[in-house]
C-alpha angles and dihedrals in degrees: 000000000000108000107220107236086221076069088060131118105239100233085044082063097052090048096052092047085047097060086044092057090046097047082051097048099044082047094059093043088047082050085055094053093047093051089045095048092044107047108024127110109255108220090223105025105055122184131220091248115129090213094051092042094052097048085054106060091037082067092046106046086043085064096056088046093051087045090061097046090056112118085256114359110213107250112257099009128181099004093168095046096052078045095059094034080058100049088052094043091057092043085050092056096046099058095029110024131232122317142158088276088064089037094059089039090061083040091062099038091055087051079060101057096045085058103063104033080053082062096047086242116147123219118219088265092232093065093040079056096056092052102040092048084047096051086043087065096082143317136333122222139246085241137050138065107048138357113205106216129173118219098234093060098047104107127010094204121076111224095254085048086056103045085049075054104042091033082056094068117091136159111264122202094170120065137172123256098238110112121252127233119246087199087061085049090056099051090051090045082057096052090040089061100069086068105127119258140171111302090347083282093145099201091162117125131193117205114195124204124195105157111097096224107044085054094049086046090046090046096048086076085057126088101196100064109081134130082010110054095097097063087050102117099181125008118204120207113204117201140157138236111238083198089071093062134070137183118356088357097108090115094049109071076066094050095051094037084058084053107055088036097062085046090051089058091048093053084048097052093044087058090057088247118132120225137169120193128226123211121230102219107161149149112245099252091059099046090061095050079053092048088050099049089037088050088228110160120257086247104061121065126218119258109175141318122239113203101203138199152141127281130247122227095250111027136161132222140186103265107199125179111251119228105269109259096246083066095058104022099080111186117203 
């Protein structure tokens, strides 16, 4: 016989909504570990997937840049490591081709190179071989290895020029009618990418929307739209590639997505655009019906989505108070 809940004991209720919450959220945790397992690059067991691959040797010809901007590198650091960048370089572009991955990977082993001949250091001449033949394969890039900078040239903003900046960024929920270019999104999108991330591996992705009604449809599985989804005039999708990431990073393909997603608003403010994000928060049965509508591949996972516009000329905003800095700033 079917109990009524209206029957129920109320802490009987909240017991019972309590188990439900937990089951969800042990489900979606349990959702993070599959798509990590399943689509993320194995240190010693390498596919043959251009995307894992890549990811790969962009964290492990980072480590020999870092290792030469160090205040004083150590001479003729990390040998079986360059040996092993090499081996998967020459099996990438065998299957692959060139490109300008391999091209920044010669361009920091001949820095390399430079830097310890520049020592008068000597290399064990079987090893100087293997990376001179190497970098004798093709062509070296215009990036990659060292970046020379001068301090006073760092930065062009003061920090009070930057918090007007930064202060100036709100989250809109009225725009104008008036279209947005999605030439002005790319070139924020070109200026967003150059957010930090884990071994400089980048898996971040933006998905652009345009059509009405696929943005009404994709913000119908979203609960933060409302009252103002019609005078949304483009709507971004940040995800991240779980390919980019590797052991106990699980986490991280979040961390760097939220990155590149904050630098993302800012390249969008500064283009006198407004945005608000909304946040994907989803059980993992409904980010793959989002995935799906969205046509997002089964390997990136959702971040968050940025509904854009332009502004109006007079516009209003939720102004919340902000937690005061001695609450946040914690000296040691």
């Amino acid at each position: 016989m079917k109990i009524s809940k209206a029957l129920l004991p109320r802490k009987l209720k909240e017991f019972i909504l309590r188990i439900l919450e937990i089951k969800k959220e042990a489900s979606s945790k349990s959702f993070d570990l599959y798509y990590h397992l399943r689509f993320s690059f194995k240190e010693h067991n390498l596919k043959d997937d251009q995307a894992q691959f890549k990811y790969y040797l962009t964290k492990h010809y980072h480590i020999v840049e870092k290792g030469l901007a160090l205040p004083e590198p150590r001479l003729g650091f990390g040998q079986p490591k360059i040996a092993d960048i090499i081996e998967k370089a020459q099996r990438y572009e065998s299957l692959f081709g060139s490109d300008e991955l391999t091209a920044s990977i010669r361009k920091t082993l001949k820095e390399y190179i430079a830097f310890n001949s520049a020592q008068n250091f000597e290399l064990p001449i079987q090893f100087e071989n293997l990376l001179s033949e190497f970098i004798q394969q093709g062509n070296t890039g215009n990036s990659g290895g060292l970046k020379d900078k001068k301090k006073n040239t760092s930065s062009t903003l003061t920090l009070d020029e930057y918090k007007d900046f930064a202060i100036g960024r709100t989250s809109v929920r009225n725009f104008s009618e008036e279209p947005v270019s999605i030439d002005l999104l790319y070139k924020a999108a070109d200026i967003a990418k150059n957010a930090p991330s884990v071994c400089n591996r980048q898996g971040w992705k933006i998905h652009c929307y345009s059509d009405k009604n696929t943005i009404i449809n994709l913000l119908s599985y979203q609960n933060g739209n409302a009252g103002f989804t019609h005078t949304i005039n483009k709507l971004l999708i940040v995800t991240a590639d779980v390919k980019a990431f590797t052991n106990f990073e699980s986490n991280q393909a979040f961390i760097d997505g939220g990155l590149f997603s904050m630098n993302l608003l800012l390249a969008i403010h500064a283009a006198g655009l407004g945005a608000c994000c909304l946040n994907t928060c989803y059980p993992s049965s409904k980010e793959k019906e989002v995935k799906t509508a969205a046509a997002i591949p089964d390997n990136e996972r959702l971040i968050m989505m940025i509904a854009v516009g332009n502004l109006k000329n007079d516009f209003s905003v939720a102004y919340s108070p902000r937690n005061p800095t001695e609450q946040i700033f914690v000296p040691h």
